[in-house]
GUKE-926072 format. One record per residue (C-alpha): residue in one letter; x, y, z. Coordinates in steps of 0.5 Angstrom, whole numbers, always signed. Each point is the difference from the previous one (the first is absolute). Example, Ala and Ser with C-alpha at 12.3 -4.5 7.8 and 13.67 -1.06 7.14 Angstrom:
2
<rec><residu>A</residu><xx>+25</xx><yy>-9</yy><zz>+16</zz></rec>
<rec><residu>S</residu><xx>+2</xx><yy>+7</yy><zz>-2</zz></rec>
end
This chain:
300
<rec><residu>X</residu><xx>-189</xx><yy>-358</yy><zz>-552</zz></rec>
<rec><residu>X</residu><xx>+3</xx><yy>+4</yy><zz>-7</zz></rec>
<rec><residu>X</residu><xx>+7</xx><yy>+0</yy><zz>-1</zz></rec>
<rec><residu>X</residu><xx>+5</xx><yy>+1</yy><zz>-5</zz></rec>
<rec><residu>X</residu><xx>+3</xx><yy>-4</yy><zz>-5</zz></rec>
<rec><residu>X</residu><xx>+7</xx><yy>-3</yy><zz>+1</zz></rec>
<rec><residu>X</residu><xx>+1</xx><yy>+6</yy><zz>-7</zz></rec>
<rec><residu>X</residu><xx>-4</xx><yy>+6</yy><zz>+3</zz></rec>
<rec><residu>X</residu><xx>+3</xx><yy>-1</yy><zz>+7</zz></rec>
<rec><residu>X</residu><xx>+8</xx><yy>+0</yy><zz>-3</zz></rec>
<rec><residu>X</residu><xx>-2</xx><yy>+6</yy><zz>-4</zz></rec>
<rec><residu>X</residu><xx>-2</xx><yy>+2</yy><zz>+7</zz></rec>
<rec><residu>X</residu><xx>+6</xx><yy>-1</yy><zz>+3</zz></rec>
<rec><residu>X</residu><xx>+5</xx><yy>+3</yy><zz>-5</zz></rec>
<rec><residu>X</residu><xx>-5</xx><yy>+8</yy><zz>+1</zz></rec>
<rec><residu>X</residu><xx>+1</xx><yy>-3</yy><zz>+9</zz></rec>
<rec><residu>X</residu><xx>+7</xx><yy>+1</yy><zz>-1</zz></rec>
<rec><residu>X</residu><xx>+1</xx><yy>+6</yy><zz>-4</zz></rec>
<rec><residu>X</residu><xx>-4</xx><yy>+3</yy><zz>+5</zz></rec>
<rec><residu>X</residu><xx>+4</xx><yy>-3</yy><zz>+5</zz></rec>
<rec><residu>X</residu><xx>+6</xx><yy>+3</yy><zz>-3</zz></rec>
<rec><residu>X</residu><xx>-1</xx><yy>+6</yy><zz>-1</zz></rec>
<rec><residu>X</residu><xx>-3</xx><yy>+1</yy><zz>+8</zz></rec>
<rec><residu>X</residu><xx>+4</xx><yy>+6</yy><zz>+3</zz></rec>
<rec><residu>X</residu><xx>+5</xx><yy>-1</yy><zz>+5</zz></rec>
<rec><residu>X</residu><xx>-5</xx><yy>+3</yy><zz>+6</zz></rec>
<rec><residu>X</residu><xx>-5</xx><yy>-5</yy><zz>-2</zz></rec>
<rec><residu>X</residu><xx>+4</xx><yy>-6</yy><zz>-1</zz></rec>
<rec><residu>X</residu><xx>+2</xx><yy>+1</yy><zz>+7</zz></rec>
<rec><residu>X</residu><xx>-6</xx><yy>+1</yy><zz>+4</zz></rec>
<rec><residu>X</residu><xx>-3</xx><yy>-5</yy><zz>-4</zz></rec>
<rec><residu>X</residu><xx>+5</xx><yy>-5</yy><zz>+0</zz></rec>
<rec><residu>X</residu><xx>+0</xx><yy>+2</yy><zz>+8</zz></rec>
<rec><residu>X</residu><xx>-7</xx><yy>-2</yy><zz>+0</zz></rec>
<rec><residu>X</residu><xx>+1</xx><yy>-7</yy><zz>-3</zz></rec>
<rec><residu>X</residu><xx>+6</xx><yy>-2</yy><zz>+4</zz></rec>
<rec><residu>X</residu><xx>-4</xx><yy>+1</yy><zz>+7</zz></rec>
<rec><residu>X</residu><xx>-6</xx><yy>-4</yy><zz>-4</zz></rec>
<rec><residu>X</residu><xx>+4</xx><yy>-6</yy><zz>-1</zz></rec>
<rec><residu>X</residu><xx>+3</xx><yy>+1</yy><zz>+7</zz></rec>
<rec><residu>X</residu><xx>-7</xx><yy>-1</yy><zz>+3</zz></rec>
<rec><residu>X</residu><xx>+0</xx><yy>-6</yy><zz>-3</zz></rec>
<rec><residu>X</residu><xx>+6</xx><yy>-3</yy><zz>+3</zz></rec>
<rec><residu>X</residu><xx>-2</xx><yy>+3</yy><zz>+6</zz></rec>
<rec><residu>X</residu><xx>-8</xx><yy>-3</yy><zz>+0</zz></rec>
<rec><residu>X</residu><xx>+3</xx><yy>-7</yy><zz>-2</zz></rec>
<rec><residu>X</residu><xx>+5</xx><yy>+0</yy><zz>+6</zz></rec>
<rec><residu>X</residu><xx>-5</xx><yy>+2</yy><zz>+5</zz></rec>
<rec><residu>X</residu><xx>-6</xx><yy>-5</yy><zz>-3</zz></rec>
<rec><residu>X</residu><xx>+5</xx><yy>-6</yy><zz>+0</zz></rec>
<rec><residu>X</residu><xx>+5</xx><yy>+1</yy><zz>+6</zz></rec>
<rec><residu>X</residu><xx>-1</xx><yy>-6</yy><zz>+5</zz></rec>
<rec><residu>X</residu><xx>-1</xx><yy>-5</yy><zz>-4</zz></rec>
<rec><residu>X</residu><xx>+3</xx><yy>-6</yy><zz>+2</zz></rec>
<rec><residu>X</residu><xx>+3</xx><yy>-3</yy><zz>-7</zz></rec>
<rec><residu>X</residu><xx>-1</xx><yy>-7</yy><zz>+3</zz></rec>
<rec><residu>X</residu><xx>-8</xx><yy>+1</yy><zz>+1</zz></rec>
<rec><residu>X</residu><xx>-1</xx><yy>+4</yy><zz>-6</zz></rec>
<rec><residu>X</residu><xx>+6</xx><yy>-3</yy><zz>-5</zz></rec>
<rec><residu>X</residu><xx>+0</xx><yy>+6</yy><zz>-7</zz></rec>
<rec><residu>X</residu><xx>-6</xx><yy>+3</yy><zz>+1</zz></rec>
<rec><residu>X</residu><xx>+2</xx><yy>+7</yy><zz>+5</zz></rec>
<rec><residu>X</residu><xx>+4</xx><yy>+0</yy><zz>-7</zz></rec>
<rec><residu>X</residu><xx>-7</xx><yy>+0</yy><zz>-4</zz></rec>
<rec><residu>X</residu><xx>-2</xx><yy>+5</yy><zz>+6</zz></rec>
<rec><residu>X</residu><xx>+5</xx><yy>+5</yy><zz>-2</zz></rec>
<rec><residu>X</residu><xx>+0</xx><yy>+0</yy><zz>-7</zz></rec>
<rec><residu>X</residu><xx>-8</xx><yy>+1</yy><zz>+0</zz></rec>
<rec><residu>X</residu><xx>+0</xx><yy>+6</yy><zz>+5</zz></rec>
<rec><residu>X</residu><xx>+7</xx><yy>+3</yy><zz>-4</zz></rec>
<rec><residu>X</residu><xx>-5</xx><yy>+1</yy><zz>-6</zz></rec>
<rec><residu>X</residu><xx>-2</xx><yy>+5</yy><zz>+3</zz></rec>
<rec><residu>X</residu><xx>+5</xx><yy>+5</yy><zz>-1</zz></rec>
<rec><residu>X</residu><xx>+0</xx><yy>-1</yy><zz>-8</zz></rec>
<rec><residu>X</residu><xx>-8</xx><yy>+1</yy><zz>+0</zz></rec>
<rec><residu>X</residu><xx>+3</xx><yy>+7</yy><zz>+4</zz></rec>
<rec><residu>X</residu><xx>+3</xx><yy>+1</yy><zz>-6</zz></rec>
<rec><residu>X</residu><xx>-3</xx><yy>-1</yy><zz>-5</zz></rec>
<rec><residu>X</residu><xx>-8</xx><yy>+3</yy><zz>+2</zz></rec>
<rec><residu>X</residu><xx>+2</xx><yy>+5</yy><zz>+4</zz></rec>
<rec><residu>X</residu><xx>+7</xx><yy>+2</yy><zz>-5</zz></rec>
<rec><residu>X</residu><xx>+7</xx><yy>+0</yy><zz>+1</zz></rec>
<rec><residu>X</residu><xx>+7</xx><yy>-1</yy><zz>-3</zz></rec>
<rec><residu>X</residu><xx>+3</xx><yy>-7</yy><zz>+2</zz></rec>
<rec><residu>X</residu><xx>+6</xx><yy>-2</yy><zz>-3</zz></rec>
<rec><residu>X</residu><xx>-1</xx><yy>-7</yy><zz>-1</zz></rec>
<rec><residu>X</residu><xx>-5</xx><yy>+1</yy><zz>-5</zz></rec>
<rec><residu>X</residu><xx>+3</xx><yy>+6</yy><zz>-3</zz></rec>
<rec><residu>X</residu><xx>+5</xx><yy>-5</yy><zz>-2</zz></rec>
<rec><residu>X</residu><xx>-5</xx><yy>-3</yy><zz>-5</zz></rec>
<rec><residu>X</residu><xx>-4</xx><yy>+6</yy><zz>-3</zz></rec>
<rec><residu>X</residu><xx>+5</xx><yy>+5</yy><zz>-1</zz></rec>
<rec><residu>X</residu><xx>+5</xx><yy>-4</yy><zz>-4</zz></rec>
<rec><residu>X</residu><xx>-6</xx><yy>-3</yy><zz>-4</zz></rec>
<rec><residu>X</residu><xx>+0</xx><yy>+6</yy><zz>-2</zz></rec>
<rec><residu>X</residu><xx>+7</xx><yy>+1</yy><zz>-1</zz></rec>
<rec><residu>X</residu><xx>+0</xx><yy>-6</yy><zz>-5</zz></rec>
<rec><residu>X</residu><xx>-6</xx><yy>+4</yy><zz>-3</zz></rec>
<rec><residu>X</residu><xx>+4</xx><yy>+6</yy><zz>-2</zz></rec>
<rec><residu>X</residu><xx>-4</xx><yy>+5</yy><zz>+4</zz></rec>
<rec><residu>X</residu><xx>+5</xx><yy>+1</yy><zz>+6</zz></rec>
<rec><residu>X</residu><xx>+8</xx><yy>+1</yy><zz>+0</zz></rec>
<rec><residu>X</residu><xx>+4</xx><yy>-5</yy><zz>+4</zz></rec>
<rec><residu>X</residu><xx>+2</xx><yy>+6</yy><zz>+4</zz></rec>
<rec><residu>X</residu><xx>-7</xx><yy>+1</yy><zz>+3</zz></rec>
<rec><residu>X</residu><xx>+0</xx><yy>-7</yy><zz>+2</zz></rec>
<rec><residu>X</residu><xx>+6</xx><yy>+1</yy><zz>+4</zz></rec>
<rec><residu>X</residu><xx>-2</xx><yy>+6</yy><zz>+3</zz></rec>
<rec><residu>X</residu><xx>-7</xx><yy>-3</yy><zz>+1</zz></rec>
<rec><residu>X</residu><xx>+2</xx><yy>-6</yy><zz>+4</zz></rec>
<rec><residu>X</residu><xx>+6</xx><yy>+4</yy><zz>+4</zz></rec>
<rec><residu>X</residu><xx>-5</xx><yy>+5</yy><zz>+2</zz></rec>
<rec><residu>X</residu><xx>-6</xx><yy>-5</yy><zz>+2</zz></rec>
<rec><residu>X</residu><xx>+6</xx><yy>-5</yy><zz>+4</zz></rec>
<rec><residu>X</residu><xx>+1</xx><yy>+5</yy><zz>+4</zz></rec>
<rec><residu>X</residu><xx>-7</xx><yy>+4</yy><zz>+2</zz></rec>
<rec><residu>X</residu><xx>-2</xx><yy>-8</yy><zz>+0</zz></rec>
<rec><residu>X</residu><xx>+5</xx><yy>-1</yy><zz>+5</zz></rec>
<rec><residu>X</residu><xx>-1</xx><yy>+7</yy><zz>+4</zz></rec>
<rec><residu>X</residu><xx>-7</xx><yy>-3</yy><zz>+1</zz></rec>
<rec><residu>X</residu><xx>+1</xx><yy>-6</yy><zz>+3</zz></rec>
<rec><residu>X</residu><xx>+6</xx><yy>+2</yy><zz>+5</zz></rec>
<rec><residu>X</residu><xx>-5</xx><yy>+4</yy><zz>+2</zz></rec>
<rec><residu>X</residu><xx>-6</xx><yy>-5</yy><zz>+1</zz></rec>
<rec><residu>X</residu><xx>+6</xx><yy>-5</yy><zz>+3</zz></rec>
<rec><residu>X</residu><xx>+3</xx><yy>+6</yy><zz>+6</zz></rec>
<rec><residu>X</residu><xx>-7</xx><yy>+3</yy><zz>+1</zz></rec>
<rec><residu>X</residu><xx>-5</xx><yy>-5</yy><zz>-1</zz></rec>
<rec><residu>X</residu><xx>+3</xx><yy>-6</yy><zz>+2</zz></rec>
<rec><residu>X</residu><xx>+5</xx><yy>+0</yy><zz>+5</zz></rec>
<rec><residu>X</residu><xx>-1</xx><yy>+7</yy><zz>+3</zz></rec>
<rec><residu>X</residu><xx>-8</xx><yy>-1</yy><zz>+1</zz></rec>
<rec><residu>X</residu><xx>+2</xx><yy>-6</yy><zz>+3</zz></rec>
<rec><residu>X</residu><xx>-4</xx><yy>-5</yy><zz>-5</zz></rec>
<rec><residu>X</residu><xx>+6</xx><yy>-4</yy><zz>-1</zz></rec>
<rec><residu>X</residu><xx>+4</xx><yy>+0</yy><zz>+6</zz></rec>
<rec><residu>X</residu><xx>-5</xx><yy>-5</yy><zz>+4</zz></rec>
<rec><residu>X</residu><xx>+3</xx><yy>-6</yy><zz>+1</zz></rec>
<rec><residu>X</residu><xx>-3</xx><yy>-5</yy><zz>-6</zz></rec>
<rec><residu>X</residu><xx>-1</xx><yy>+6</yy><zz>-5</zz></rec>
<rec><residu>X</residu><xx>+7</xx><yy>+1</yy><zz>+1</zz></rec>
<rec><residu>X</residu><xx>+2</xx><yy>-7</yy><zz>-1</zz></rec>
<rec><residu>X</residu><xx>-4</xx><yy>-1</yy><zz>-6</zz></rec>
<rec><residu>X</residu><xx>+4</xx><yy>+7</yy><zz>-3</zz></rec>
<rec><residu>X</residu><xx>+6</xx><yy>-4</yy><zz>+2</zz></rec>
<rec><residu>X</residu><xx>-1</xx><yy>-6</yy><zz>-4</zz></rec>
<rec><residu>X</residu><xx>-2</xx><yy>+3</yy><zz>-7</zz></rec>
<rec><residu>X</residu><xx>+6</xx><yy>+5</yy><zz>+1</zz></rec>
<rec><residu>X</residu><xx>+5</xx><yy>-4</yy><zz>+3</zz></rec>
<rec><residu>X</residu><xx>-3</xx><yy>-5</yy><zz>-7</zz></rec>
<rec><residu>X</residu><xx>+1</xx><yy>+5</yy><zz>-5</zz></rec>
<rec><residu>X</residu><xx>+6</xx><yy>+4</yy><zz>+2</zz></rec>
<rec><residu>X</residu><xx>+4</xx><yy>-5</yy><zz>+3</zz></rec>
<rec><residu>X</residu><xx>-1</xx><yy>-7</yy><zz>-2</zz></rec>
<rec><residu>X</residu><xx>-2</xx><yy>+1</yy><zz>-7</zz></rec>
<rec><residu>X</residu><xx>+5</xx><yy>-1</yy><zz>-6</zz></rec>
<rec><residu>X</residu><xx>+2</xx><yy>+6</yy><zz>-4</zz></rec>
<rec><residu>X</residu><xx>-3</xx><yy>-4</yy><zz>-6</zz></rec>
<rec><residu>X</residu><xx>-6</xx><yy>-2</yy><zz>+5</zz></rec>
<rec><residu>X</residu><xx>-2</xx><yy>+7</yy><zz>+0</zz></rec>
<rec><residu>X</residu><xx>+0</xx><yy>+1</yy><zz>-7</zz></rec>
<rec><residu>X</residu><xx>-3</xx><yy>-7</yy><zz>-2</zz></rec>
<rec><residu>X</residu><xx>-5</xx><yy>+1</yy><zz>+5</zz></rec>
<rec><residu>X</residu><xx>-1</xx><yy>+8</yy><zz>-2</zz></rec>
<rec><residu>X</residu><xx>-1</xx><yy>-2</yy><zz>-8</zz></rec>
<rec><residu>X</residu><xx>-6</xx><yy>-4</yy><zz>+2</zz></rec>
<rec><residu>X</residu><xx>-2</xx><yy>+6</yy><zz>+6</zz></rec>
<rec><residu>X</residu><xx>+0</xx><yy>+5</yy><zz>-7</zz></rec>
<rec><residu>X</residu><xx>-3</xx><yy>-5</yy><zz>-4</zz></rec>
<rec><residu>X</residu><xx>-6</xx><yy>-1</yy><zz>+3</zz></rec>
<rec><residu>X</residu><xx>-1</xx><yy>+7</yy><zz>+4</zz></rec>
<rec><residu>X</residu><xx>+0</xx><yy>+3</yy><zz>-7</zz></rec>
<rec><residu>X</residu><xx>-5</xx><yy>-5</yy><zz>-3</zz></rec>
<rec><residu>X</residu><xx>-4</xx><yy>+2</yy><zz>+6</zz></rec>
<rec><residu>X</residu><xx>+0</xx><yy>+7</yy><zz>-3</zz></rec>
<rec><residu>X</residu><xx>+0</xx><yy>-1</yy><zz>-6</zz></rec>
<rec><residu>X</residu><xx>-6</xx><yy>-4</yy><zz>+0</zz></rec>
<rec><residu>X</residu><xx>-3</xx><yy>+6</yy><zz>+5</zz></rec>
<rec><residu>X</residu><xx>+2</xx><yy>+5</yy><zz>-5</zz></rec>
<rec><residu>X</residu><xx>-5</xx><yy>-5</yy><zz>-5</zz></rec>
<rec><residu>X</residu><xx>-6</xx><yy>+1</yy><zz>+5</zz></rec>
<rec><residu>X</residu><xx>-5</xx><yy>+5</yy><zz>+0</zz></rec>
<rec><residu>X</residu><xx>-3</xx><yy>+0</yy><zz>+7</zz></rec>
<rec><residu>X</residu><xx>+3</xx><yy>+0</yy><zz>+7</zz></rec>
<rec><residu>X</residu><xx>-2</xx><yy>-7</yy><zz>+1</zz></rec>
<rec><residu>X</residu><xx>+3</xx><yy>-3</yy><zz>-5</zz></rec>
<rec><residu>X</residu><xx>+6</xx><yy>+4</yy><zz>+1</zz></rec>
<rec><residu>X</residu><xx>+1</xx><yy>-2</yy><zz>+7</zz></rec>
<rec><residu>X</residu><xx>-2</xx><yy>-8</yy><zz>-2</zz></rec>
<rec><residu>X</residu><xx>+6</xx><yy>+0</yy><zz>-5</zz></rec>
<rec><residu>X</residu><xx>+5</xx><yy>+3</yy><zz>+5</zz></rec>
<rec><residu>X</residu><xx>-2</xx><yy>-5</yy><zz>+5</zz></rec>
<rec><residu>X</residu><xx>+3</xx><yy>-7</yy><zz>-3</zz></rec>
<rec><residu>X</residu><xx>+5</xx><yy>+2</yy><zz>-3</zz></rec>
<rec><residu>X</residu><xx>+3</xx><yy>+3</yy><zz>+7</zz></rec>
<rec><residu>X</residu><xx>-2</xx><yy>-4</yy><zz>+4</zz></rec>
<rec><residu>X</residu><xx>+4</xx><yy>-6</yy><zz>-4</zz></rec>
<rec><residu>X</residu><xx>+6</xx><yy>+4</yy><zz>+0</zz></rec>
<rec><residu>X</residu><xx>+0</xx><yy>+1</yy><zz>+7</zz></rec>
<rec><residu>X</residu><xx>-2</xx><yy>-7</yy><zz>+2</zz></rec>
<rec><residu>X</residu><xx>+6</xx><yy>-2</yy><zz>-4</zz></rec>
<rec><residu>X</residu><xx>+4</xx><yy>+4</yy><zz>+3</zz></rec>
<rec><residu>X</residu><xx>+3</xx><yy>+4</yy><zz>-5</zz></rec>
<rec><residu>X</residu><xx>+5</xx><yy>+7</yy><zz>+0</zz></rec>
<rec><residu>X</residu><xx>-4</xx><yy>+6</yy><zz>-2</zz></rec>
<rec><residu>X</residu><xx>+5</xx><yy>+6</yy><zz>+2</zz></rec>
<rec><residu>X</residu><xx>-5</xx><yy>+5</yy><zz>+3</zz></rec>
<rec><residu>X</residu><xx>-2</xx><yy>-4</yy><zz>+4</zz></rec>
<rec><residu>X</residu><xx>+6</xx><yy>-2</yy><zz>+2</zz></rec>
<rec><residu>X</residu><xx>+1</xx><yy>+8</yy><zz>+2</zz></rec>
<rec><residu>X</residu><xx>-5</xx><yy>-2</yy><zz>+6</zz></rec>
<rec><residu>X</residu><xx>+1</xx><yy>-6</yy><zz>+2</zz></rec>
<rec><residu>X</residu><xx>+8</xx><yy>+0</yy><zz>+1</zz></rec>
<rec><residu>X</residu><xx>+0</xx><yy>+8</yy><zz>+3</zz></rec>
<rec><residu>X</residu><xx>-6</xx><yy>-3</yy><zz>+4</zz></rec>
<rec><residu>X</residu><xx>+6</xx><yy>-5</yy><zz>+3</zz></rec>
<rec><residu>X</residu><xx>+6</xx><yy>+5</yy><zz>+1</zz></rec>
<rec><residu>X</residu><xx>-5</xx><yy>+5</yy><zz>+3</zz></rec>
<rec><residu>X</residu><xx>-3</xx><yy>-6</yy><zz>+4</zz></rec>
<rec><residu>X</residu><xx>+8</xx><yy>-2</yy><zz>+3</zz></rec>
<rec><residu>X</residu><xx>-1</xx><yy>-6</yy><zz>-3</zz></rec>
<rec><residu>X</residu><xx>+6</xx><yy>-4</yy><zz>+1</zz></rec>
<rec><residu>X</residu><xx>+4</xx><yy>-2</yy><zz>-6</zz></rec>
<rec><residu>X</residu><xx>-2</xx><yy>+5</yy><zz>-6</zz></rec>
<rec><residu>X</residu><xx>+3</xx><yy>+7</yy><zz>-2</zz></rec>
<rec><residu>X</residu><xx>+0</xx><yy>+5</yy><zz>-4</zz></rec>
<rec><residu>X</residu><xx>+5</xx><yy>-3</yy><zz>-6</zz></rec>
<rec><residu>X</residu><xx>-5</xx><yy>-7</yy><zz>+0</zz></rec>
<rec><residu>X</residu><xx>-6</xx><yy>+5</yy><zz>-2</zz></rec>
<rec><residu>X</residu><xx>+4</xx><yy>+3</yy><zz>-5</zz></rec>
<rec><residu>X</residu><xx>+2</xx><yy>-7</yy><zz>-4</zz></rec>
<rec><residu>X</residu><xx>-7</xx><yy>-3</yy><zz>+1</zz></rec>
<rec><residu>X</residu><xx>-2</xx><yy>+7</yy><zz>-3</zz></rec>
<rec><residu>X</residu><xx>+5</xx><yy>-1</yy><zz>-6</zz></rec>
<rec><residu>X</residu><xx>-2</xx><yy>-7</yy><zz>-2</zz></rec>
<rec><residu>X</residu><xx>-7</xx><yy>+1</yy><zz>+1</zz></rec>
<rec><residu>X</residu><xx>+0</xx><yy>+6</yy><zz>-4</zz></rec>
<rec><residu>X</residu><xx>+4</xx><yy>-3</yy><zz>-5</zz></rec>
<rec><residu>X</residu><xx>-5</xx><yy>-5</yy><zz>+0</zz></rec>
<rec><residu>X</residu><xx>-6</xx><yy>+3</yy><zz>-1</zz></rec>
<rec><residu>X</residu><xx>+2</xx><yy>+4</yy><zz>-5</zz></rec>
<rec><residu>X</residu><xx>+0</xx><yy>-6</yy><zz>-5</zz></rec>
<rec><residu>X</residu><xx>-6</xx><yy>-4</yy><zz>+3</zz></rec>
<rec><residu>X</residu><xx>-3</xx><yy>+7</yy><zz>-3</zz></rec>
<rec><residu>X</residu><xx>+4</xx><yy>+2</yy><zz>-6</zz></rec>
<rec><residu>X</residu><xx>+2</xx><yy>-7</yy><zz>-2</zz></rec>
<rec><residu>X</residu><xx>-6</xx><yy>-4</yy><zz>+2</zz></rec>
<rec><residu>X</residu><xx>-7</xx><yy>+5</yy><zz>-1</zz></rec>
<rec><residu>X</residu><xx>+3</xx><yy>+6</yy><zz>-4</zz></rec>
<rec><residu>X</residu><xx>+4</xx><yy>-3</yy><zz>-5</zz></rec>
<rec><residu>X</residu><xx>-5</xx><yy>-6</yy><zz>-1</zz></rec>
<rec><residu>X</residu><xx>-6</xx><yy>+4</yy><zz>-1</zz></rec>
<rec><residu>X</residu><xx>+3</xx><yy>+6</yy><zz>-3</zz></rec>
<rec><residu>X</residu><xx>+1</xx><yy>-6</yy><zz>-4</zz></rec>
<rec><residu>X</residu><xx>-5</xx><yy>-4</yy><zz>-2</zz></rec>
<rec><residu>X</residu><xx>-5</xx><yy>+7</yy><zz>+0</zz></rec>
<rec><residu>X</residu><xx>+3</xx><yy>+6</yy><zz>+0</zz></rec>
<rec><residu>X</residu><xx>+5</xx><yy>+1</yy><zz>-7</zz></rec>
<rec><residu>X</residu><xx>-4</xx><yy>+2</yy><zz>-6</zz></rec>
<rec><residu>X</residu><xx>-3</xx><yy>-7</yy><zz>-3</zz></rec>
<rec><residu>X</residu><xx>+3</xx><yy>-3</yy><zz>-7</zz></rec>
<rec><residu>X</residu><xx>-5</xx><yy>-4</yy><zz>-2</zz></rec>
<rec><residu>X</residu><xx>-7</xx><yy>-2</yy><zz>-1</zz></rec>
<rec><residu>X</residu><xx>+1</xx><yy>-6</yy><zz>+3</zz></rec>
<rec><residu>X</residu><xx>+3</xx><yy>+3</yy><zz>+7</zz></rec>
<rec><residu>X</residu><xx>-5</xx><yy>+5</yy><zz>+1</zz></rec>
<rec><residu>X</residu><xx>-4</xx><yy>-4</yy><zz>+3</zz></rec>
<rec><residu>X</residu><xx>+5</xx><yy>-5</yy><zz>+4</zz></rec>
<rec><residu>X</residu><xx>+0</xx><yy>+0</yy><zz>+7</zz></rec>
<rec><residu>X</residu><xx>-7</xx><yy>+5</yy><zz>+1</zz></rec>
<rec><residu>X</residu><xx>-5</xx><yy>-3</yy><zz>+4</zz></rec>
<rec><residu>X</residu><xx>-7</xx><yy>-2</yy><zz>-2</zz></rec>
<rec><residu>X</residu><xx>-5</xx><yy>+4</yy><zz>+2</zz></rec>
<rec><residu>X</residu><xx>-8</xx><yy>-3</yy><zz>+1</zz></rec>
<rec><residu>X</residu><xx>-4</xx><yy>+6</yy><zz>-3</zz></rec>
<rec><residu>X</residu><xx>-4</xx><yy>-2</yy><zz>+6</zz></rec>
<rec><residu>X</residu><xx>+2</xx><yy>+7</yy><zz>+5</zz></rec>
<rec><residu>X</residu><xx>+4</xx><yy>-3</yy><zz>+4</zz></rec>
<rec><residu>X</residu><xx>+6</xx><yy>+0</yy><zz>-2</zz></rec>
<rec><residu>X</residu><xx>+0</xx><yy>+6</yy><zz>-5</zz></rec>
<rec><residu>X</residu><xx>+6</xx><yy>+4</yy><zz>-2</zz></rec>
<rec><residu>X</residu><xx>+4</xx><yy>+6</yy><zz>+3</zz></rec>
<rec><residu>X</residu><xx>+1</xx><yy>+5</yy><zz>-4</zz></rec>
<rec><residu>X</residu><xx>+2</xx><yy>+6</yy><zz>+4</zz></rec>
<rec><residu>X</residu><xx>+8</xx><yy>+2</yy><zz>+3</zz></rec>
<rec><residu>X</residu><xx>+1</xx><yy>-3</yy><zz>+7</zz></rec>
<rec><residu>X</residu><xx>+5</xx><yy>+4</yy><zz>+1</zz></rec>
<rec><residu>X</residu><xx>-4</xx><yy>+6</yy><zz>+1</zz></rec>
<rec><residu>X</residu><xx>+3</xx><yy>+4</yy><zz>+7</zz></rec>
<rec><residu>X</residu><xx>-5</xx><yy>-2</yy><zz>+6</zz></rec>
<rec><residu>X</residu><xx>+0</xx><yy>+5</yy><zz>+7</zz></rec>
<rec><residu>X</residu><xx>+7</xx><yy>+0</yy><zz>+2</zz></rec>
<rec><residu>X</residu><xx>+7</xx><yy>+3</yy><zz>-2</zz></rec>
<rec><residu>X</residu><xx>+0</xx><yy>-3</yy><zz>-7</zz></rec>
<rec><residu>X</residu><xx>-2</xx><yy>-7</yy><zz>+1</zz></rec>
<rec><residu>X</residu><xx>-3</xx><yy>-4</yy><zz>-5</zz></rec>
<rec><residu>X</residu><xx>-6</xx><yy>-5</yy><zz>+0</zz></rec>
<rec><residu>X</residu><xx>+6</xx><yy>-6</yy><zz>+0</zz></rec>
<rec><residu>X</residu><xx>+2</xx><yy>+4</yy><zz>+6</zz></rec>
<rec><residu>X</residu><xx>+7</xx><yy>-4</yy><zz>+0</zz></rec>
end
């Protein structure tokens, strides 16, 4: 199973988000439309596989339920393509840090995505998951209610944003170590663990929270308005921004991405290769466009 070393796959992300960047308005809204609906079928999934679990028979594991059917929603974005901000928010500033982007285009990018995210999942949210009925059956409906109700109301403001750093953190991972893969399989298998971890662990990623508490209001679940959705969407913006940009772009830019000073550094950090073909190099540009409006292989 080939895949890129941590340097090829740094330079590979640095031409990622200069194509992100530089995607026209119509496609950062489609394309980010897209994501935001991907990730809502996540969320949708994981309420319908894990409604009805009495958490004194089954204890954490509807959690771990949910958190291994939301991966799907990463998968739809990466393999078939799209723009999610959350992962954006690693690869366009790593680029920012590299010179090739201006941190205008960065705003732009990231107020654009937010909102064709947030399109996306309002859809999924009033369409496909209150108005078909799916979530407004009486166990679904409690299982909505309990993860709304824990996001947008019992969570601190500072919860939310310790809990989104950790989100971001590992969702970028999950695409960064995506993006260094050179097949779907591995694609896949390096997005599931990391979203399942987040989920499971009940951390903040703000577009799902773009489904799950709308879900809610839409839903007449007692107890949630609008202006909790709006403060749980602040911090957990907030706090994705540094668990990508501090934690995966500031770190691997880095440790890989800035010109190297010396002999010595030149090989520090870059991982053995056995020879064998096993593990071999990749050298190519993951950040060529796949079918969809403007969306790359790292897809997020």
């Amino acid at each position: 199973m080939p895949f890129k070393d941590p340097r090829a796959n740094t330079a590979a992300g640095i031409e990622v988000g200069v194509t992100k960047s530089s995607l026209s308005f119509g496609k950062m809204m489609v394309a980010g439309f897209l994501a935001g609906a991907y990730i809502a079928f996540g969320g949708l999934v994981a309420i319908s596989v894990s409604s009805g679990l009495d958490q004194k028979t089954w204890g954490t594991l509807p959690t771990l339920f949910t958190g291994s059917v939301f991966a799907l929603g990463l998968v739809l974005t990466v393999v078939a393509g799209a723009e999610l901000l959350t992962g954006n928010m690693a690869m366009v500033p790593l680029s920012a840090f590299s010179g090739r982007v201006k941190p205008k285009l960065v705003a732009l990018n990231f107020t654009v995505i937010f909102v064709a995210n947030l399109l996306g999942s309002l859809f999924v949210a009033y369409f496909l998951a209150v108005k078909s009925g799916v979530v407004t059956a009486p166990m679904p409906l409690e299982r909505l209610g309990a993860i709304s109700k824990a996001k947008a109301v019992t969570e601190t403001d500072w919860q939310i944003f310790l809990r989104a750093v950790g989100c971001n953190w590992l969702v970028c991972l999950a695409v960064w170590m995506a993006m260094s893969a050179e097949d779907v399989g591995g694609k896949i298998l390096a997005i599931f663990f990391p979203i399942m971890a987040f989920v499971a662990m009940g951390f903040d990623h703000v577009v799902a929270n773009m489904f799950f508490i709308p879900a809610a209001i839409f839903a007449h679940v007692p107890g949630i308005d609008w202006l909790d959705a709006l403060k749980n969407w602040l911090f957990a913006f907030l706090g994705n921004l540094v668990g990508a940009a501090v934690f995966v772009a500031g770190t691997y830019y880095y440790l890989y991405g800035r010109p190297r000073d010396t002999v010595a550094e030149q090989g520090a950090g870059d991982t053995e290769r056995t020879g064998t073909g096993r593990f071999t190099r990749g050298g190519d540009d993951d950040g060529a466009a796949l079918s969809g409006p403007g969306a790359t292989r790292s897809g997020a």
